[in-house]
C-alpha positions as CSV (number, residue, x, y, z in Angstrom):
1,X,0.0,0.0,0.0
2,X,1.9,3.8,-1.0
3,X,2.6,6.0,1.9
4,X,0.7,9.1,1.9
5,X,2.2,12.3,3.3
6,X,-1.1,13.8,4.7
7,X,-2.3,12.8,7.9
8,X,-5.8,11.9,7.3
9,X,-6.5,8.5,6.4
10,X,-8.9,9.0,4.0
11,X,-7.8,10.9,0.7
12,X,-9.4,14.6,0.0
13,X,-11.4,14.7,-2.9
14,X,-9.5,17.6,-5.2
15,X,-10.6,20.7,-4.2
16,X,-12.2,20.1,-1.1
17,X,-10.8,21.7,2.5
18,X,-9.1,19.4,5.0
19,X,-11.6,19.7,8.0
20,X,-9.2,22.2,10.5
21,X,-9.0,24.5,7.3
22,X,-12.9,25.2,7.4
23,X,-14.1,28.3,8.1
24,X,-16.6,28.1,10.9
25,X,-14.6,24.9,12.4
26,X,-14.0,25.0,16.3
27,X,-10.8,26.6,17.5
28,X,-7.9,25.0,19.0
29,X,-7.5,24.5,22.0
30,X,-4.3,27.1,22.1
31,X,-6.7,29.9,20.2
32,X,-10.3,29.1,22.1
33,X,-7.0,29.5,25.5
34,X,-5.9,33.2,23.8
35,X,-9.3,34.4,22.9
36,X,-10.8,33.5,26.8
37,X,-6.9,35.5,28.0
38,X,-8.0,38.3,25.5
39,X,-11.7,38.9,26.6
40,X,-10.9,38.6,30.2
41,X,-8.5,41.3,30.0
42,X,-9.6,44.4,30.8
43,X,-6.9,47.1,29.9
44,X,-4.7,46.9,26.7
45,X,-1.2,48.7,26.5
46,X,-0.6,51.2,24.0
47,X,0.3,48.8,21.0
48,X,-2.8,46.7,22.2
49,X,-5.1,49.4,22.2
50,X,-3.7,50.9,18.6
51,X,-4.4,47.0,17.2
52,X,-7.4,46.9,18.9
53,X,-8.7,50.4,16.8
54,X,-6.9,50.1,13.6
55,X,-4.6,52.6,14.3
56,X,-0.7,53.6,14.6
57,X,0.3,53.1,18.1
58,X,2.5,56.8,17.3
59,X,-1.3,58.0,16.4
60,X,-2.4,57.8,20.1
61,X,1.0,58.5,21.8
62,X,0.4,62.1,20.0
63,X,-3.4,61.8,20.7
64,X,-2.2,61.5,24.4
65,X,0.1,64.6,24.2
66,X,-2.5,67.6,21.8
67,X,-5.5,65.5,23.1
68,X,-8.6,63.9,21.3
69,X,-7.7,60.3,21.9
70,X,-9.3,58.0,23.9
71,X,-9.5,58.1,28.0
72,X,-6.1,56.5,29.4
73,X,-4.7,55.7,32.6
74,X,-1.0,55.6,33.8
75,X,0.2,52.9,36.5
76,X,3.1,54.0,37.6
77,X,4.9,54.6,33.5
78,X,2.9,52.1,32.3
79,X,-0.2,53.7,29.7
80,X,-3.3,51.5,29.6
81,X,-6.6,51.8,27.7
82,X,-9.6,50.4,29.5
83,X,-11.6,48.3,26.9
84,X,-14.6,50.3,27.4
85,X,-13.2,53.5,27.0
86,X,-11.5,52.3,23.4
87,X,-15.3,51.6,22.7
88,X,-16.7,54.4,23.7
89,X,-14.0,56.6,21.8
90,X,-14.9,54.6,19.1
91,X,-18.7,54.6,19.2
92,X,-18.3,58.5,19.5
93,X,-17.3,58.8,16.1
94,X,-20.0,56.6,13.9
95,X,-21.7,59.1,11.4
96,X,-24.4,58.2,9.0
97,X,-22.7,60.8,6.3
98,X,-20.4,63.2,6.1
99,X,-22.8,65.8,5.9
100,X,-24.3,64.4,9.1
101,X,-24.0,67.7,11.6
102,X,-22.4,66.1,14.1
103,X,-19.6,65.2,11.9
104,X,-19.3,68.7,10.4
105,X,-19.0,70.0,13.8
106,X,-16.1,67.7,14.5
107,X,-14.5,68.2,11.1
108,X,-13.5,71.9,9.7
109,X,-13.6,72.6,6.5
110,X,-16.1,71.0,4.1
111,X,-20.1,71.6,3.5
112,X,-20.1,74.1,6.5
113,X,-17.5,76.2,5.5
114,X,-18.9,76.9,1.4
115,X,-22.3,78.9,3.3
């Protein structure tokens, strides 16, 4: 009988995904472990929090310094963002346009400034 290099017993019909490749399969073990860490966690440090919003971790060390950034807290040197506040910065800025007034208030230039 020929070896097979893959570790399922059974042969994959061509094309199809082995089983741990699906998307909607169950984590590992070592993920489901990092994802329960990650939830329970309650502040994030400064390069947390910038992958956490999408953003430069520079982009809130200089939103800490001219302001606009989202609530921090210091222990001791140590900068942390609180999970909620990161949320709350974020849900402050949802728009349904840009000529929404809220927005135009928050951003110079642009339908506002043509009156």
């Amino acid at each position: 009988m020929p070896h097979s290099s893959h570790r399922s017993a059974r042969p994959l019909p061509p094309g199809s995904v082995p089983p741990h490749r699906r998307l909607g399969s169950p984590p590992s073990p070592k993920a489901a472990e990092d994802a329960d860490g990650a939830s329970r966690s309650h502040y994030l440090n400064n390069d947390e929090a910038a992958d956490f919003l999408r953003l430069s971790p520079r982009t809130l060390e200089k939103q800490r310094v001219i302001g606009g950034g989202p609530r921090f807290r210091k222990f001791g040197r140590r900068v942390m963002y609180a999970l909620a506040d990161l949320q709350a910065w974020a849900d402050a800025r949802c728009f349904e346009t840009t000529f929404d007034p809220a927005y135009l208030e928050r951003h110079p230039g642009g339908a506002r400034d043509d009156r």
